[in-house]
C-alpha positions, 0 to 999 in steps of 0.5 A: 500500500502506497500512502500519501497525505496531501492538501485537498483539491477543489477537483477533489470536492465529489470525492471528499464529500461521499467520505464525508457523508460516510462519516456523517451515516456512521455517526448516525448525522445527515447524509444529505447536507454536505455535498461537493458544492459544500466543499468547494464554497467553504474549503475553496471559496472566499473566505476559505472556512475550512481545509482539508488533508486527503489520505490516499492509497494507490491513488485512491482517496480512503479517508480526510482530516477537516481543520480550521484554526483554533485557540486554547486560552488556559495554554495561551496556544494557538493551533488546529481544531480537527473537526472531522477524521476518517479513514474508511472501514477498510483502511483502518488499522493501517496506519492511515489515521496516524499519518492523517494526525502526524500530517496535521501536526506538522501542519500545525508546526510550519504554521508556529501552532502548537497544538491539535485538540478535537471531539469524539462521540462518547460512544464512539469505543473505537475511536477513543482507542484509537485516540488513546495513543495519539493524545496526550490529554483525555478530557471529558468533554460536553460539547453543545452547539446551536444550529437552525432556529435556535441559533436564529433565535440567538442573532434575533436576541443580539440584534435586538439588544444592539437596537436598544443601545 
């Protein structure tokens, strides 16, 4: 197996995007929101939103690491937040995932960041395991997000408080 780790491509938007949806059916997400267009706008377009590295055997995409920028104020440390990474289900235990992090490591060095941090699901057994031999700090995590009408709801409330000021 010939591997290689290299930034994406906006030629290669169809391709990350069946590995994204992959990822997004195993962690029981929707499958139909992400899509090459998606990719292209946020990973290409102006301003660039997200980058990706692409993991590829033989010329074959097998898996990807999402990553933006990220800040960790109780370390004063700028580095990367990995939002996504997968290796599809044939290629794991092959080294496929530590490549894609020690790539993204670098990255985050040639850069002047010091630091990778991400989230996994709490049932995801595999995955913690995996991570268990990368990270060098477990930390129990409850992540919260606001997406659709909650979040509208919070710009509302913003806006609606710049206007009485």
């Amino acid at each position: 197996m010939s591997l290689t780790i290299r930034a994406a491509r906006a030629d290669d938007a169809e391709a990350l995007a069946a590995l994204v949806r992959e990822l997004n059916a195993h962690q029981r997400d929707s499958t139909d929101r992400f899509d090459a267009a998606a990719v292209r706008r946020d990973g290409f377009g102006e301003p660039r939103r997200v980058e990706t590295l692409l993991a590829e055997t033989d010329g074959h995409p097998v898996g990807y690491a999402l990553f933006l920028p990220a800040y960790e104020s109780a370390y004063a440390l700028a580095g990367l937040y990995v939002a996504d990474l997968y290796v599809a289900p044939s290629h794991r235990r092959q080294g496929v995932g530590r490549a894609l992090l020690a790539a993204l490591a670098a990255e985050a060095r040639a850069r002047g960041l010091g630091f990778l941090w991400w989230v996994s699901r709490d049932w995801n057994r595999d995955a913690h395991a995996f991570f268990r031999h990368v990270a060098a700090v477990e930390d129990p995590v409850v992540a919260f997000a606001t997406f659709g009408e909650p979040f509208e709801r919070l710009v509302a409330e913003d806006e609606t408080r710049r206007r009485r000021s």
